[in-house]
C-alpha positions in Angstrom: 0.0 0.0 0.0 0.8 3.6 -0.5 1.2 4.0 3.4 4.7 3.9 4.2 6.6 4.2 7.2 8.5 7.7 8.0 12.1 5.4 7.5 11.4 5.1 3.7 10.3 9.1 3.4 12.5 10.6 0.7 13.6 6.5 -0.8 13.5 6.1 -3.9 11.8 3.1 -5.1 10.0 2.1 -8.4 6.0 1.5 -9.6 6.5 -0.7 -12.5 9.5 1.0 -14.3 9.1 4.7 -12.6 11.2 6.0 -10.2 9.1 7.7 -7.4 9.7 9.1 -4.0 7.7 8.8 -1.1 6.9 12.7 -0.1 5.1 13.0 3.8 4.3 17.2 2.5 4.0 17.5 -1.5 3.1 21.5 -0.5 7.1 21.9 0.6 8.1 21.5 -3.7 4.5 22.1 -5.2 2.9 25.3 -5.8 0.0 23.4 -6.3 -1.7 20.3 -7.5 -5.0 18.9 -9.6 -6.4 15.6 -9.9 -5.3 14.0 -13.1 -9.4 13.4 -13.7 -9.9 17.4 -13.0 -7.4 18.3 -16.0 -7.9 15.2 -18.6 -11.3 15.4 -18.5 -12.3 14.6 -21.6 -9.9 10.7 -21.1 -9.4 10.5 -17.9 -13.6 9.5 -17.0 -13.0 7.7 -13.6 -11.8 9.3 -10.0 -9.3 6.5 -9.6 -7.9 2.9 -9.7 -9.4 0.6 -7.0 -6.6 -1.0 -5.0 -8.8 -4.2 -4.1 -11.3 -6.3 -6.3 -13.2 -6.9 -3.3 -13.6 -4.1 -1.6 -14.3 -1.2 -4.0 -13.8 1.8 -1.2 -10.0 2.8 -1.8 -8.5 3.7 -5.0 -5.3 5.1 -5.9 -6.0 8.5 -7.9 -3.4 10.1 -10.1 -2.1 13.7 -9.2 -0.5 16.4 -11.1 2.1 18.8 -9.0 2.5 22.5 -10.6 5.8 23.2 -9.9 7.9 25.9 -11.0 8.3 27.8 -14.5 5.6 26.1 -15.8 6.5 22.7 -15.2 4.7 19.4 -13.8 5.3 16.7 -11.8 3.1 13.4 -11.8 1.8 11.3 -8.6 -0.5 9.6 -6.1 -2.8 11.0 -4.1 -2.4 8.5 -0.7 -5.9 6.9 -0.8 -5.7 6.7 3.2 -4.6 9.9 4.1 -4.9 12.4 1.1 -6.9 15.4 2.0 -7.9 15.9 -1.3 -9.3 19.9 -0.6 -5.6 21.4 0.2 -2.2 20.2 -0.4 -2.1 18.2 2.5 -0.7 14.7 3.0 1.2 12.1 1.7 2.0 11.1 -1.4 4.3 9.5 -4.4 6.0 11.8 -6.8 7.4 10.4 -9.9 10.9 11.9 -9.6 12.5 10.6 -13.1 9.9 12.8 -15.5 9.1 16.7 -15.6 6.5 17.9 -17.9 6.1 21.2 -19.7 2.3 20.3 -20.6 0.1 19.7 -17.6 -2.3 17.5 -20.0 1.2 15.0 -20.2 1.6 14.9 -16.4 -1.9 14.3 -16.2 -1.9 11.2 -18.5 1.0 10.5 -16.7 -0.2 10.3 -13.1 -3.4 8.4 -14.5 -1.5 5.6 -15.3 1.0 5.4 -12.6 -1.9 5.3 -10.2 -2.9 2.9 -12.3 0.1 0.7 -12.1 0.2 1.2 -8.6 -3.5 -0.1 -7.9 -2.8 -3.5 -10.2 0.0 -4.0 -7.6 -2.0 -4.0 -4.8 -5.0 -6.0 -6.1 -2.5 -8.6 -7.1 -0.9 -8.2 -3.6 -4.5 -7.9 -2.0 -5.2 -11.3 -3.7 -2.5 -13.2 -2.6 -2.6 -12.1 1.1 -6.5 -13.5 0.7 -5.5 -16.8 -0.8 -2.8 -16.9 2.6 -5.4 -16.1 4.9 -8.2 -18.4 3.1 -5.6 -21.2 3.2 -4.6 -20.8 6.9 -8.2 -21.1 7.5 -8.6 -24.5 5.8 -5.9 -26.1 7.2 -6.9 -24.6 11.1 -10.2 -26.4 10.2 -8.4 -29.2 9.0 -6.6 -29.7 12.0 -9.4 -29.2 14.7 -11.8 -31.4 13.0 -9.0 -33.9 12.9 -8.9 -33.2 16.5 -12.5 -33.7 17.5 -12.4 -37.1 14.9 -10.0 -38.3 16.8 -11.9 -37.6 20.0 -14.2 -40.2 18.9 -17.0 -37.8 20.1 -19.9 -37.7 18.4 -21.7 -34.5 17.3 -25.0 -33.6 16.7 
């Protein structure tokens, strides 16, 4: 998930091929920033990637950082903690791309969101089949338990 302990703020680490840094206060090198949906309106028709395919609550939402001179930076609002009305919060900057057209960043932000929220589903359904698997074989073993008992049950 996007949430991150304060050791790996400022780490570089990658989303698929993208180098992106964790930042705890995007206001501190953004002027200012837009949902990627608010400025590629007209592609961009969704508010997000969902990061689980079985709960549909949490989604990872591409965001474009105005920066200086024109230029923009892509990234990821953190679903959890994101404030989404000011520039407040966490969140992943892509750190090896500027762009001199916010439309670009946009498209940009979209699909590293995007990237990012195929990650955790696949994550999300692995940690499911664990748990489901855990659970069969804790059944397993306490009906194994009572069988050999010999106790009957009603």
């Amino acid at each position: 998930m996007l949430a991150k302990s304060t050791a790996n703020i400022g780490a570089r680490f990658n989303i698929g091929s993208t180098v992106c840094v964790w930042h705890e206060k995007p206001e501190q090198f953004a002027r200012s920033f837009k949902f990627c949906d608010h400025i590629a309106t007209r592609t961009i028709c969704h508010k997000g990637w969902f990061l689980s395919d079985l709960f549909q609550d949490e989604t990872a939402r591409g965001v474009v950082f105005a920066i200086s001179h024109g230029r923009f930076m892509a990234g990821i609002a953190d679903p959890y903690q994101f404030d989404g009305k000011a520039m407040s919060g966490p969140c992943v900057v892509c750190v090896d791309e500027v762009f001199d057209s916010e439309l670009d960043a946009a498209l940009r932000a979209d699909s590293l969101a995007e990237c990012y929220a195929e990650d955790a589903r696949e994550d999300d359904a692995k940690f499911r089949a664990e748990q489901d698997a855990e659970d069969a074989a804790r059944e397993a073993a306490e009906r194994a338990e009572w069988e050999s008992r010999d106790v009957v049950t009603v």
